[in-house]
ZATOR-131459 format. One record per residue: chain; x, y negated, z of N, C-alpha, C in turn. Coordinates in steps of 0.05 Angstrom, whole numbers. Last residue first. Layout:
// residues N
("A", (X, Y, Z), (X, Y, Z), (X, Y, Z)),
...
//
This chain:
// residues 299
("A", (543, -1065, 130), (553, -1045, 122), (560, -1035, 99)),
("A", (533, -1119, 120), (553, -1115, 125), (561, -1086, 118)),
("A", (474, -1127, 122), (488, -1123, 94), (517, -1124, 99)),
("A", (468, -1109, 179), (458, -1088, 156), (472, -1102, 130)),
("A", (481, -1167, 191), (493, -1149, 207), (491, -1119, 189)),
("A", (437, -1198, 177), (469, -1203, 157), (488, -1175, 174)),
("A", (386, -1180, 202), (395, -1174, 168), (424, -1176, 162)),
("A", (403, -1197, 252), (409, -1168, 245), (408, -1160, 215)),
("A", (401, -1254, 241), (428, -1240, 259), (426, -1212, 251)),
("A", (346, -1258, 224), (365, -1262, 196), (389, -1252, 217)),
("A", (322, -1246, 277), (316, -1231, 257), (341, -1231, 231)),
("A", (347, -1284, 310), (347, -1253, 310), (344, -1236, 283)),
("A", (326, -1330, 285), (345, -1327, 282), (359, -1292, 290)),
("A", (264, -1315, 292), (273, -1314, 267), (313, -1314, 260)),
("A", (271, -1314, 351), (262, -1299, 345), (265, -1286, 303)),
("A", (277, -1369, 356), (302, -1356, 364), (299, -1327, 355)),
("A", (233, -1394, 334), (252, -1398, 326), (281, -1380, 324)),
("A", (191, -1369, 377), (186, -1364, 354), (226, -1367, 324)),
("A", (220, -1400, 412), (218, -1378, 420), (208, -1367, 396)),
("A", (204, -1463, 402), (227, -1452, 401), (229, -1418, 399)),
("A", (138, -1451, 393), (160, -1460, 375), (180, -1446, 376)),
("A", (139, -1450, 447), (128, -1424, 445), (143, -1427, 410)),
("A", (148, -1508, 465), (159, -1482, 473), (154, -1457, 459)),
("A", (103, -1527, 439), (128, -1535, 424), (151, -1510, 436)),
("A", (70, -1512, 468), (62, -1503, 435), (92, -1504, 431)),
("A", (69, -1535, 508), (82, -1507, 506), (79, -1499, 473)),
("A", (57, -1594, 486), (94, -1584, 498), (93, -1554, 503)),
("A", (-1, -1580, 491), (23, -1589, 471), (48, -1587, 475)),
("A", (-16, -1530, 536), (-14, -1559, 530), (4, -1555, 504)),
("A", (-41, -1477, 585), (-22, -1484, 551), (-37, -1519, 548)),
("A", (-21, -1479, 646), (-41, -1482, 627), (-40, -1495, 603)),
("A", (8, -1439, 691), (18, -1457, 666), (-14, -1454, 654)),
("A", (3, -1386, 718), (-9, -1405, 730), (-5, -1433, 702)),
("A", (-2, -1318, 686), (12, -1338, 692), (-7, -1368, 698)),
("A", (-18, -1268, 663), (-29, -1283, 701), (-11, -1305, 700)),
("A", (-40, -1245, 604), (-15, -1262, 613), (-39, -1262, 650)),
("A", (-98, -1254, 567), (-66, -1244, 574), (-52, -1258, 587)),
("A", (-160, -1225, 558), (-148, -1253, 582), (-113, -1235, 578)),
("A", (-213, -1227, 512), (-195, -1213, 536), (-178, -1233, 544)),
("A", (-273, -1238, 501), (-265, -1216, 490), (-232, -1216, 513)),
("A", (-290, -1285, 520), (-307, -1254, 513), (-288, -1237, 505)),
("A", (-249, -1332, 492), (-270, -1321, 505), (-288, -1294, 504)),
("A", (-186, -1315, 503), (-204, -1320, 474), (-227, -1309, 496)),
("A", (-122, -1340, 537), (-155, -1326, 545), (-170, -1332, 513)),
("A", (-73, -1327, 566), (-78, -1334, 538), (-111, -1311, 547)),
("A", (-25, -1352, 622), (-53, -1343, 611), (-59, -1342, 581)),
("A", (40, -1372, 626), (11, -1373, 624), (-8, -1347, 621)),
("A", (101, -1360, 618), (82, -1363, 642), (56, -1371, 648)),
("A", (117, -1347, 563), (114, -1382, 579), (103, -1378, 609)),
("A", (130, -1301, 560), (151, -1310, 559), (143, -1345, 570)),
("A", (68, -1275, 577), (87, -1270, 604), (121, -1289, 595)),
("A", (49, -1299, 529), (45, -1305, 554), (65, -1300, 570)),
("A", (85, -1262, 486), (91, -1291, 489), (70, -1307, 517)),
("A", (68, -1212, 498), (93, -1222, 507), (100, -1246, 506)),
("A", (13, -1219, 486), (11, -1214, 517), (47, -1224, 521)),
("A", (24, -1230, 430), (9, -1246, 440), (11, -1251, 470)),
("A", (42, -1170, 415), (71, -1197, 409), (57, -1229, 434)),
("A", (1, -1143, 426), (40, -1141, 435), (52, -1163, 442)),
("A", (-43, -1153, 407), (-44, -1146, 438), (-8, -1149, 446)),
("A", (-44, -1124, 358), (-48, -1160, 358), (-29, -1166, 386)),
("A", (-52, -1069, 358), (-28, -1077, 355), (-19, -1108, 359)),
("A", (-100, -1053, 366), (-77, -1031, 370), (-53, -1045, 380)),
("A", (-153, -1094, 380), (-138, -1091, 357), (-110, -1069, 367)),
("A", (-175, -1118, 418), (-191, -1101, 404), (-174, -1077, 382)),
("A", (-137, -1127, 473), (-142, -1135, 447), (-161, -1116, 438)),
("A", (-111, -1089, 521), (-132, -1107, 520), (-148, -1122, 499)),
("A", (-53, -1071, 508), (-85, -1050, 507), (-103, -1073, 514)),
("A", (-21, -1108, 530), (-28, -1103, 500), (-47, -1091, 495)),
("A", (-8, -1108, 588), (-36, -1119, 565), (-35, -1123, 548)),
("A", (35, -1082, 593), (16, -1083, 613), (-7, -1091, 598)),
("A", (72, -1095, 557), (67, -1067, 567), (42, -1063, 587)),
("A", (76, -1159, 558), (62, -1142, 543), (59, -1115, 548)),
("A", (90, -1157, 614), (67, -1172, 611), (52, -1166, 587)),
("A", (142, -1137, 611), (125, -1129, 630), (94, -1132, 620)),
("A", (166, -1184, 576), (161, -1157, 565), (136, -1130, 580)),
("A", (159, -1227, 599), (159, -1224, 574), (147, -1199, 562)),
("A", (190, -1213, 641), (167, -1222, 652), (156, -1214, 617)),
("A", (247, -1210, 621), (227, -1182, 633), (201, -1184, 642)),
("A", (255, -1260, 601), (256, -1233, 577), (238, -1205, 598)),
("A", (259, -1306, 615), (242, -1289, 621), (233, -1269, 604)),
("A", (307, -1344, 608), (304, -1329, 629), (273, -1319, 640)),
("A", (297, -1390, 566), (278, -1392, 597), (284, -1372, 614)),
("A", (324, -1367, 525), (306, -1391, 520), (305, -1402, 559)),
("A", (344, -1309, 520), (355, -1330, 523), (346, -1363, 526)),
("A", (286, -1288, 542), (307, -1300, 554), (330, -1305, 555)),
("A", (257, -1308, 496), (251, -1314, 527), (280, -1312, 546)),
("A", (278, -1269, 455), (281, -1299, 454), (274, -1309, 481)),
("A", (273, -1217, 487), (296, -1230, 479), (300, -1252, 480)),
("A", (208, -1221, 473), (236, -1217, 504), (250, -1225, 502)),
("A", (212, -1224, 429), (198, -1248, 436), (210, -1245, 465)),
("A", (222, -1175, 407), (243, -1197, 398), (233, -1224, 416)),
("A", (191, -1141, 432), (215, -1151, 439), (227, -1169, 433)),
("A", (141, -1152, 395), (145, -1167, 423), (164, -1162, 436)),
("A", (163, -1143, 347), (158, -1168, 359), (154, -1178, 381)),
("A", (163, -1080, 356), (189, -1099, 361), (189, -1124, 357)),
("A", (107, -1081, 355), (122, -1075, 379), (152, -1090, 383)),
("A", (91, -1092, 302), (81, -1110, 330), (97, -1104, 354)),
("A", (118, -1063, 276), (130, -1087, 278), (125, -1107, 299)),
("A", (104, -1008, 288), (130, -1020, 295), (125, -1042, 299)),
("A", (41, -1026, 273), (47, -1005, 298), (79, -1015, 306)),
("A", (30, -1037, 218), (26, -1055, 239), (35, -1045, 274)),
("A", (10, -1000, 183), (32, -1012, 185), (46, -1020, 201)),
("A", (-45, -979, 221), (-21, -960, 217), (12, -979, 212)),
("A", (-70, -1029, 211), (-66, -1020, 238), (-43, -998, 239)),
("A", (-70, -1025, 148), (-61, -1043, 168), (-54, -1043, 201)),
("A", (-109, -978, 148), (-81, -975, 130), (-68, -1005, 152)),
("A", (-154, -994, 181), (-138, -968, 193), (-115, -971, 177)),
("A", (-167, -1036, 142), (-165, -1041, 176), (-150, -1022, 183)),
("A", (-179, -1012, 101), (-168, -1031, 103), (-150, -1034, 129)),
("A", (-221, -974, 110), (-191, -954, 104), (-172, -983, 102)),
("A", (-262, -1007, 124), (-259, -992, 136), (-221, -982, 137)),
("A", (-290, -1045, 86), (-262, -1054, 99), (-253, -1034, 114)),
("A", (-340, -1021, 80), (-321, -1037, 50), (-295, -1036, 59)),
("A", (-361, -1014, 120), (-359, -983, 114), (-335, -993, 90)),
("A", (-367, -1070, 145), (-360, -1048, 170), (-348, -1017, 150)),
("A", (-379, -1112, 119), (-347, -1103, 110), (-345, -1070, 129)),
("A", (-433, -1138, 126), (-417, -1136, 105), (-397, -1110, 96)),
("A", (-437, -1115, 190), (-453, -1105, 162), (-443, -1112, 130)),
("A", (-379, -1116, 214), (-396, -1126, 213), (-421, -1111, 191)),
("A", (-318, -1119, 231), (-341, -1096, 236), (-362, -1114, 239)),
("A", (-271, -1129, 172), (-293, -1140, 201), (-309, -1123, 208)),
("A", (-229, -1132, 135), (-230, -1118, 163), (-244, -1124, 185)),
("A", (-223, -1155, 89), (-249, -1134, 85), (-249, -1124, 123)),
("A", (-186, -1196, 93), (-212, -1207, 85), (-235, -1184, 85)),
("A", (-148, -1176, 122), (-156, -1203, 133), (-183, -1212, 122)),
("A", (-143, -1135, 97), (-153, -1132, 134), (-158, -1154, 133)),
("A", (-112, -1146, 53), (-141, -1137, 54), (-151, -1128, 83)),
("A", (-62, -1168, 70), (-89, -1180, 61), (-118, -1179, 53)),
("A", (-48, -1124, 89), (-48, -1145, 105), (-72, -1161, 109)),
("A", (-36, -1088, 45), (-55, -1078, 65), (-65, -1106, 76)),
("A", (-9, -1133, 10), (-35, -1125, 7), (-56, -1108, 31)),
("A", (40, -1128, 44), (20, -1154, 45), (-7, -1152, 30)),
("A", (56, -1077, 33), (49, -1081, 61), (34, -1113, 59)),
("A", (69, -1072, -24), (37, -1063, -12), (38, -1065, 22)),
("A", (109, -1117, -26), (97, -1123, -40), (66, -1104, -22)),
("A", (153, -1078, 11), (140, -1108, 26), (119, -1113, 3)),
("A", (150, -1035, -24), (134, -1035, -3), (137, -1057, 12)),
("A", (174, -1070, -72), (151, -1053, -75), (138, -1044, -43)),
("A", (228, -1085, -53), (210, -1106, -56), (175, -1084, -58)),
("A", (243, -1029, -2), (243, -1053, -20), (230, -1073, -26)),
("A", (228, -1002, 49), (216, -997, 25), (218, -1015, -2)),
("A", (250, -1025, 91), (248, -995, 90), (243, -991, 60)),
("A", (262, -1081, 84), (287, -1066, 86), (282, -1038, 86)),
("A", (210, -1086, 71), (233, -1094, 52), (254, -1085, 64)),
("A", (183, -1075, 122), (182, -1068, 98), (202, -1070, 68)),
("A", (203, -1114, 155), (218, -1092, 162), (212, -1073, 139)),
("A", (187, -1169, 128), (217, -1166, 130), (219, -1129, 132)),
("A", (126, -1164, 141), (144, -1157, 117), (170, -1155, 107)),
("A", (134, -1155, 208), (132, -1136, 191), (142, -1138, 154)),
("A", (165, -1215, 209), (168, -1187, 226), (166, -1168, 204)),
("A", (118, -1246, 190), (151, -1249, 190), (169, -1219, 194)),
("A", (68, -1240, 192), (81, -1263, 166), (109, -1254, 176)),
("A", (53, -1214, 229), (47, -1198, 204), (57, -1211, 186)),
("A", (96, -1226, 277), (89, -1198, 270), (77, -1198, 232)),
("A", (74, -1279, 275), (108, -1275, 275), (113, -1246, 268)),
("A", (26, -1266, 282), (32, -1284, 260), (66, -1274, 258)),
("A", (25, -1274, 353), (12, -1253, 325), (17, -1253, 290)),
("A", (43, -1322, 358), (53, -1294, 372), (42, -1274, 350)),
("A", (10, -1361, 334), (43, -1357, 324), (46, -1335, 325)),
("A", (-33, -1342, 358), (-36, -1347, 325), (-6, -1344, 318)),
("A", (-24, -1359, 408), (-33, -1340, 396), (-37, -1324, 370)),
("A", (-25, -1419, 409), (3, -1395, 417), (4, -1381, 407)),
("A", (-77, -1430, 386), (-51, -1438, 375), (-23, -1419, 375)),
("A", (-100, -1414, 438), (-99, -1409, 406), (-84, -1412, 384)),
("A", (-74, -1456, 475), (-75, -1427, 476), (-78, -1413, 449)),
("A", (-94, -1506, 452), (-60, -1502, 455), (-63, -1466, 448)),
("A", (-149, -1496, 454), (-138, -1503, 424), (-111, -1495, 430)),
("A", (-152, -1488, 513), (-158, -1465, 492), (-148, -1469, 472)),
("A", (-142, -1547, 529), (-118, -1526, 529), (-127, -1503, 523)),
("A", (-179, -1572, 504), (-153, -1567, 493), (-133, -1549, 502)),
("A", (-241, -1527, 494), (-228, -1544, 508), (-197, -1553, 495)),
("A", (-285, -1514, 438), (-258, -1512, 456), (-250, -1529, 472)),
("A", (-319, -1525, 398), (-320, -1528, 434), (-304, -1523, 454)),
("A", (-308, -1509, 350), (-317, -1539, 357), (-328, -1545, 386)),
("A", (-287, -1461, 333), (-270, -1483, 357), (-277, -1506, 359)),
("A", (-301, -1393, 325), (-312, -1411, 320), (-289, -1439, 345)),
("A", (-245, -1356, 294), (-260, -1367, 315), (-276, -1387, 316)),
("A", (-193, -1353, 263), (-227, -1349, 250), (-242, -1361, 267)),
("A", (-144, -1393, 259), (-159, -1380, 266), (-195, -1371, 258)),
("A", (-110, -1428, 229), (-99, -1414, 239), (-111, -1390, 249)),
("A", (-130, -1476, 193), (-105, -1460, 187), (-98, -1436, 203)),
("A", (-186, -1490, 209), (-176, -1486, 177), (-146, -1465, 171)),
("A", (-186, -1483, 267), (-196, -1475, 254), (-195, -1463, 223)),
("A", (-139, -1532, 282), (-142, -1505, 293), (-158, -1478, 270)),
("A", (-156, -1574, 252), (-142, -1563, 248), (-130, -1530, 264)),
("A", (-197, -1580, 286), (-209, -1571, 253), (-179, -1562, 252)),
("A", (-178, -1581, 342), (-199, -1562, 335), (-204, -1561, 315)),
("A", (-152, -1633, 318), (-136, -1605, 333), (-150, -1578, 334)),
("A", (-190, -1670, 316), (-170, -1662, 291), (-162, -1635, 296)),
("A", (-205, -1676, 367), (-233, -1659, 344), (-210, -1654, 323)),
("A", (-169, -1687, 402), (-178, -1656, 398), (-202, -1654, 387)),
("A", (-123, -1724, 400), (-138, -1724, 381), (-141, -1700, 382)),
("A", (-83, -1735, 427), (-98, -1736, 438), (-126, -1732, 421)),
("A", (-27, -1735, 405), (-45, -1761, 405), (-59, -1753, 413)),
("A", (-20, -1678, 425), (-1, -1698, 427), (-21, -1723, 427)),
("A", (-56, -1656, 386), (-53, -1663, 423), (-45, -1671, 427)),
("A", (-31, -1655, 345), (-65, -1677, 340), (-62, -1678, 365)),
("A", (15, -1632, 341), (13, -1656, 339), (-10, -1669, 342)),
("A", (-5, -1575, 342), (9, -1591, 369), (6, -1628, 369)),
("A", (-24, -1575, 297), (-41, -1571, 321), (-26, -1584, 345)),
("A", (24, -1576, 273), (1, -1603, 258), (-22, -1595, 292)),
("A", (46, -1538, 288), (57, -1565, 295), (40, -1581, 287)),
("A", (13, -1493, 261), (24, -1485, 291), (35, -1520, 296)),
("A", (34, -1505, 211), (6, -1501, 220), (4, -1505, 248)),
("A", (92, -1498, 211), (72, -1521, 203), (56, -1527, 218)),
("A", (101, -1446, 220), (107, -1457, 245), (96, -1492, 231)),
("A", (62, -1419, 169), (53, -1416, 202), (70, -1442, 211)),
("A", (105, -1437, 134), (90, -1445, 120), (66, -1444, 155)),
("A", (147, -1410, 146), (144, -1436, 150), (119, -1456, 145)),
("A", (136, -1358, 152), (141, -1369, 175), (141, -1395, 173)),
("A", (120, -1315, 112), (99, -1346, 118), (107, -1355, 136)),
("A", (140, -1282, 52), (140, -1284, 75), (126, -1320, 91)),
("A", (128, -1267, 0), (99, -1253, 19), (118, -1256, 37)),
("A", (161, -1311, -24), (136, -1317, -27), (116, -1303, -12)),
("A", (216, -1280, -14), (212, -1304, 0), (170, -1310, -6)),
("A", (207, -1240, -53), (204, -1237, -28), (195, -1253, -16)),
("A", (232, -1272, -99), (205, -1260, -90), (191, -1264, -71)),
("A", (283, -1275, -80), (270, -1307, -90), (236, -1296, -89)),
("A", (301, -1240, -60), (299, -1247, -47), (279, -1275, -54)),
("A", (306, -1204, -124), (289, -1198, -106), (285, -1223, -73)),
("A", (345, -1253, -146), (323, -1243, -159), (304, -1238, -130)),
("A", (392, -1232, -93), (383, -1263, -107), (351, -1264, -116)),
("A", (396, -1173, -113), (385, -1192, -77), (377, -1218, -88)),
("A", (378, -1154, -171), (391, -1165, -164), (385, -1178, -130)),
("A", (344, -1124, -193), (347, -1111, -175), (368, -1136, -167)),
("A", (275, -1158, -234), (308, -1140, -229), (319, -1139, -200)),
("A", (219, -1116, -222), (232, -1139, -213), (261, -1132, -216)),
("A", (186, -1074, -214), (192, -1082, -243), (218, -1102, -244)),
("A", (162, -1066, -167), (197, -1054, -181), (200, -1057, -210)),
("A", (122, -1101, -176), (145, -1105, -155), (167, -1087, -152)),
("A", (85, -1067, -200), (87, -1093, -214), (120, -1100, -194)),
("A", (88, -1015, -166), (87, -1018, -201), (95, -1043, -205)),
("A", (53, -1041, -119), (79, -1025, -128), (90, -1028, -146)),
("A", (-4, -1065, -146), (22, -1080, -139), (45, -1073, -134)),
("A", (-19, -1011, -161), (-16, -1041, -180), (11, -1047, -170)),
("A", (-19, -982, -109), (-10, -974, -131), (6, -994, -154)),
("A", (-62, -1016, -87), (-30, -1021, -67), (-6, -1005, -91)),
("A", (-99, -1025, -120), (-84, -1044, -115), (-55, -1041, -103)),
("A", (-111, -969, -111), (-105, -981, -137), (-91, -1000, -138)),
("A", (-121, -961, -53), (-105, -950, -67), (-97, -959, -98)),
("A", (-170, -1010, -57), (-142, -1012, -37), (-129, -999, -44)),
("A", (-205, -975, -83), (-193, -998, -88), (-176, -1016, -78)),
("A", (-211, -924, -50), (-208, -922, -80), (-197, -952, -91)),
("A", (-233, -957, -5), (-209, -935, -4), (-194, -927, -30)),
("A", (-282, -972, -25), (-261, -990, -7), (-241, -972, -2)),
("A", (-309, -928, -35), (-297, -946, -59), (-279, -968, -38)),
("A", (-320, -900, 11), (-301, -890, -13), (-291, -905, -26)),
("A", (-355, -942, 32), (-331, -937, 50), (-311, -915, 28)),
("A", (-398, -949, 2), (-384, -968, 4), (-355, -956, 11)),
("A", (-420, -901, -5), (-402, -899, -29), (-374, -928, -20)),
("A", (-441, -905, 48), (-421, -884, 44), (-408, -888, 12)),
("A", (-475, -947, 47), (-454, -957, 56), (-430, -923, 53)),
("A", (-494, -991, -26), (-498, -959, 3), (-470, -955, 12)),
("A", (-468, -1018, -64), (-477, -1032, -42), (-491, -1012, -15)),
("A", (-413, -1023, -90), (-441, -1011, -93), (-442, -1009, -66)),
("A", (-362, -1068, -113), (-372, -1045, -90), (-403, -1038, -100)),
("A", (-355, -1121, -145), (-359, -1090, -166), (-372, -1063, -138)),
("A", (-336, -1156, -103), (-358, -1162, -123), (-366, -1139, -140)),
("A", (-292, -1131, -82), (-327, -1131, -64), (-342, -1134, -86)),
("A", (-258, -1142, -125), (-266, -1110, -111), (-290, -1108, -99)),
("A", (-254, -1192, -129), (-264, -1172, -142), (-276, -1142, -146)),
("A", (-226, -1185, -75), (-251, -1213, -90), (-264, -1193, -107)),
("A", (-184, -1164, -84), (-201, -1157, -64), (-224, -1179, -69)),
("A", (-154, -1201, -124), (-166, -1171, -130), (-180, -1158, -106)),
("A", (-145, -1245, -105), (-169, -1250, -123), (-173, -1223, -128)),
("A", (-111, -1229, -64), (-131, -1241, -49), (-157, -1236, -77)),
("A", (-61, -1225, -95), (-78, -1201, -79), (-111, -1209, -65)),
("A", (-59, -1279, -116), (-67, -1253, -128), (-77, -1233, -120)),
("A", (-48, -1296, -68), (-67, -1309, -74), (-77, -1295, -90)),
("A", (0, -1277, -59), (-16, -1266, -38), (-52, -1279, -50)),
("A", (40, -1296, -96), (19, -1269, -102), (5, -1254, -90)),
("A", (13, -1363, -120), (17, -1346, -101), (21, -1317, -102)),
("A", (1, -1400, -158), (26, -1378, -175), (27, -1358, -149)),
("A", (-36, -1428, -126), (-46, -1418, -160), (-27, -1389, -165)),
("A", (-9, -1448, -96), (-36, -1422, -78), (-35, -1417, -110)),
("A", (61, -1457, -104), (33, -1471, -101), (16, -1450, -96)),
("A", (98, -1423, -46), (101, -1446, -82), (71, -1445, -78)),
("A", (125, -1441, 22), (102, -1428, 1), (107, -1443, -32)),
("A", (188, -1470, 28), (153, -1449, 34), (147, -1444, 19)),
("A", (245, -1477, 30), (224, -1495, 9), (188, -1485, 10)),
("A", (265, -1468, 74), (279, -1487, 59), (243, -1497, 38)),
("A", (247, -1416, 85), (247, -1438, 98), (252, -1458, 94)),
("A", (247, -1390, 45), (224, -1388, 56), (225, -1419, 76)),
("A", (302, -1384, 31), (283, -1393, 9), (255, -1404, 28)),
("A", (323, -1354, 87), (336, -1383, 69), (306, -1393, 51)),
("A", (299, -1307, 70), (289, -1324, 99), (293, -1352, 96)),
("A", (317, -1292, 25), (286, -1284, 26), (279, -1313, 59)),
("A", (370, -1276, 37), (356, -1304, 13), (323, -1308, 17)),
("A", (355, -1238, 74), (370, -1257, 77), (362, -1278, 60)),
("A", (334, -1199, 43), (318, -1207, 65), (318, -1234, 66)),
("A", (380, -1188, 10), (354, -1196, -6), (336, -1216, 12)),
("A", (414, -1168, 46), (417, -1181, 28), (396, -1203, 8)),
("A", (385, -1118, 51), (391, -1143, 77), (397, -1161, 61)),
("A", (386, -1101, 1), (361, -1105, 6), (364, -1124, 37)),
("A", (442, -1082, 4), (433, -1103, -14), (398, -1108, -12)),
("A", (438, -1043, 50), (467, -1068, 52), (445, -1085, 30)),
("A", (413, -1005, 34), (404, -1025, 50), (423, -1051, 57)),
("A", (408, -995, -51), (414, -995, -28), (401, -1010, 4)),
("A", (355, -990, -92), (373, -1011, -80), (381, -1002, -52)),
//
């Protein structure tokens, strides 16, 4: 499929996504990918050098599988975009992201902290302060806009429906095999590194696009951008560090996760109304996004 008709695809792909989200977790096929890494731990052998082969041997099968199963798909943009639309999550995030805003709003920060928790973050948050919950929250978008929006868009326009199809399996197997822990440290290994590899552009041109949106938003596209070039290396992660540090320097805050690192010098202390800011900027950021898809199916 050409890239004129795979922009094309994107395009219905962003429409569908946003219009109607996620279809139910049963018919999901992130929910699919999810029950074959399920399966996968459950069959591993349990020494940690076979672990770290067979977590490599079964992430390749899958990302193979699901290739295979995702050019099966007719080629029609329509067809492919009605797919698509399912491994993308912006609406189904800027929800998540508003049900948190909304418990602050009323003032309700045990809701805000479960709801923090259930939808957005691993972190333990039954002690958060609120404006950590706000911060977390930011955080979750900023990062989020990269692996739910960003990146599988830029996969589907490099690689069709078949490599947006194995870019949400890497995804999703970082999310559930990528811990350095005793469980997953040797299982999740080639998980984490295949994801961190994907994950290199998109985090980056998310945190432009998050310049951008800053400043047409607020006039702080260079604070924005400064702020990630400066502390993106602070994250544990290669790539989290981009989009997260650019959406601080785009509100003028701080974004602190305890122990582990501090973004942004900005004096603003995230509240509910920046959630809603950090919203818009997320927003303008998706309209960028579908502005350059219709711009590619022009050609």
């Amino acid at each position: 499929m050409p890239l004129s008709r795979r922009s094309q695809a994107l395009i219905f792909a962003l429409a569908i996504d946003i219009v109607l989200g996620d279809p139910p977790n049963a018919w999901h096929p992130v929910a699919l990918m999810g029950r074959w890494m399920h399966l996968g731990e459950r069959l591993a052998p349990q020494d940690a050098p076979r672990r770290l082969v067979w977590g490599g041997i079964w992430l390749a099968g899958g990302a193979a599988l699901t290739g295979l199963v995702a050019s099966r798909a007719p080629q029609h943009p329509l067809v492919q975009g009605s797919i698509a639309s399912m491994l993308l999550a912006y609406r189904g995030l800027d929800q998540a992201v508003g049900e948190v805003q909304a418990a602050l709003e009323r003032g309700d920060l045990v809701e805000a902290r479960r709801l923090l928790g259930w939808r957005l973050v691993s972190r333990p948050t039954d002690d958060l302060r609120a404006d950590e919950v706000a911060g977390a929250a930011i955080e979750s978008l900023a990062e989020n806009l990269s692996d739910s929006l960003i990146a599988p868009s830029l996969a589907l326009l490099i690689g069709g429906l078949p490599g947006m199809a194995i870019y949400r399996l890497s995804n999703t197997a970082d999310a559930m095999w990528g811990y350095r822990n005793e469980r997953y440290e040797h299982l999740g290994k080639a998980a984490a590194r295949l994801d961190d590899v994907l994950n290199l552009l998109p985090a980056r041109l998310t945190a432009a696009l998050i310049a951008i949106a800053a400043q047409i938003t607020c006039g702080r596209g260079s604070e924005a951008w400064r702020i990630a070039r400066r502390d993106a290396g602070r994250t544990a992660s290669p790539n989290a560090g981009w989009p997260m540090a650019a959406m601080a320097g785009a509100l003028d805050t701080t974004l602190t996760k305890r122990r582990h690192y501090v973004l942004g010098d900005g004096s603003r202390l995230p509240d509910a109304a920046m959630i809603g800011e950090a919203r818009r900027i997320a927003r303008i950021v998706l309209a960028l996004l579908a502005g350059g898809a219709a711009a590619l199916a022009q050609r």
